[in-house]
N, C-alpha and C positions, 0 to 999 in steps of 0.2 A: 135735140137728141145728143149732139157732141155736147153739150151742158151735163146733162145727166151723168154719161158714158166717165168726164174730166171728171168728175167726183168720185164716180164708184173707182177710177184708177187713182186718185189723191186720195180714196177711201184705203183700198186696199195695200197702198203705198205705206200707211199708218201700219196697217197687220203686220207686213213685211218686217219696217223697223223693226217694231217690237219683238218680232224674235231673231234680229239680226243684233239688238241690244240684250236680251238674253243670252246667246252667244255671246258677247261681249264680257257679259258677268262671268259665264262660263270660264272664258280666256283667262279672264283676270285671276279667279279662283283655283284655276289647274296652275297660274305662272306660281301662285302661293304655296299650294301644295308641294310642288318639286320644291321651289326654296325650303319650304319648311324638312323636306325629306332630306335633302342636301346639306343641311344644319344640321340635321340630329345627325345623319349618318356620320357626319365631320367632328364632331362636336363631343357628341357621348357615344358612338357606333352602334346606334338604335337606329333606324330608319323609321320612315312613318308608316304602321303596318296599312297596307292596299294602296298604297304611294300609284303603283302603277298600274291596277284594276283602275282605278278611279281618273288615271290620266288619261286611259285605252276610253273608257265613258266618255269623259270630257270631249276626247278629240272626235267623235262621233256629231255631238252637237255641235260643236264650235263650226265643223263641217258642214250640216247639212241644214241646221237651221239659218244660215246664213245667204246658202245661196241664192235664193228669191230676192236680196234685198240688193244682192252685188249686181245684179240682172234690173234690177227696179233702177239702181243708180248709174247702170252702163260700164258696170266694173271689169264682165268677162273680156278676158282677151281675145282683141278681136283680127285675124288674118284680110288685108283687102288688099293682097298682092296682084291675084288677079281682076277682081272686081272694081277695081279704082277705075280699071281702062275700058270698061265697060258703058254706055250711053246711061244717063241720070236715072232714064226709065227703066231699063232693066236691072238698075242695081236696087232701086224700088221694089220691084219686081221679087228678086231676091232675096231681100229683105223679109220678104213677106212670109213666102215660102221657108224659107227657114226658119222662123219666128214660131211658124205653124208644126212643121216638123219638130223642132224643139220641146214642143206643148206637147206632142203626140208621146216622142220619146221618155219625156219627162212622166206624164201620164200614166204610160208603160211601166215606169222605173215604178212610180208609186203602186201602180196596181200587184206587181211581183212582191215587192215590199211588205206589202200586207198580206199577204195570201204567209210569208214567209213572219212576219208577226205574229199572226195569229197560231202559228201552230208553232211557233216558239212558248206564246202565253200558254196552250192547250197543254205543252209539256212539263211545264213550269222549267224552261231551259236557265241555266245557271253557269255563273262564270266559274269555275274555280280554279283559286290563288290563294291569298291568304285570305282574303278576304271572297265571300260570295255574293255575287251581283247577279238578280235577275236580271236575262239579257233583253227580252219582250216591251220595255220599255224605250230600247234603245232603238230597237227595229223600228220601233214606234215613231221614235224621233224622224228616221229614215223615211218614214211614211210620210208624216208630215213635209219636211222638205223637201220630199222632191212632188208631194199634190202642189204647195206653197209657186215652186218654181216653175212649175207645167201651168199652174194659173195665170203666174205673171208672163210667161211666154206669152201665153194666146190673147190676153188684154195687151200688153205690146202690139202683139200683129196685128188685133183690130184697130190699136190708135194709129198704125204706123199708116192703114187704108185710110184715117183720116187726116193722116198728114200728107200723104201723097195728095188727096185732093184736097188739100189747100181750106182745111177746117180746123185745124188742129195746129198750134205751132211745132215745131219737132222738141222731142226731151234727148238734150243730151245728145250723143254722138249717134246718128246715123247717118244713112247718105243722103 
């Protein structure tokens, strides 16, 4: 069973990346863009028209598709001021439950998300600036990363019951 379970989590580990590498391109794309706006503006005093529709975009993804992946690799920052001083077993313990609380809230975040997409698509809601950007796509994204990260929570919590009993080796930083 922890056979199976280590794959579907090195499975989904793979998903993660890949839209935490999407992001990535995202990053790269948006640092382009301002250069390129920051050279016309300097240059010929033309800027690059939706320079900053399309940044306000960008930094939606770069955000939220990424979180699942910073969580996959143990990136969030972690407070164990009090919990260091804690016995091994209840910081286990801890661990768990908040791993699981995490899934729930993340869960939550995505289910508002959508309810709140969907009646952005219904409306056909719209940025407007110079440029107009449907906004229902970006919600969408919203949607995505935060189901993405409430997944990865609750597969954490269950590997983390099989690292407590001693089936699983630990990934990365926990107690």
């Amino acid at each position: 069973m922890t056979d199976s379970f280590e794959r579907l989590y090195q499975a989904y580990g793979k998903v993660v990346t890949f839209f935490a590498v999407l992001a990535g391109m995202v990053t790269f794309a948006t640092m382009w863009l301002i250069d390129a706006n920051v050279l016309m503006r300097k240059f010929f005093n033309t800027p690059v028209q939706g320079s900053f529709e399309l940044t306000e975009a960008g930094l939606v993804l770069i955000v939220f598709l990424s979180l699942a992946y910073t969580q996959y690799k143990r990136g969030h920052i972690r407070v164990t001021l009090l919990t260091r001083h804690l016995p091994i077993a209840v910081q286990h313990r801890l661990y768990i439950i908040v791993l699981f609380v995490g899934a729930l809230f993340f869960a939550w975040c995505s289910y508002a998300a959508y309810t709140n997409a969907i009646r952005s698509y219904g409306m056909n809601e719209q940025e407007w600036g110079v440029i107009q950007l449907p906004i229902w796509p970006l919600k969408s994204a919203i949607v995505l990363g935060t189901a993405l990260i409430s997944v990865q929570y609750l597969l954490d919590a269950i590997r983390h019951c099989f690292v407590t009993r001693g089936l699983l080796p630990p990934a990365g930083e926990e107690p």
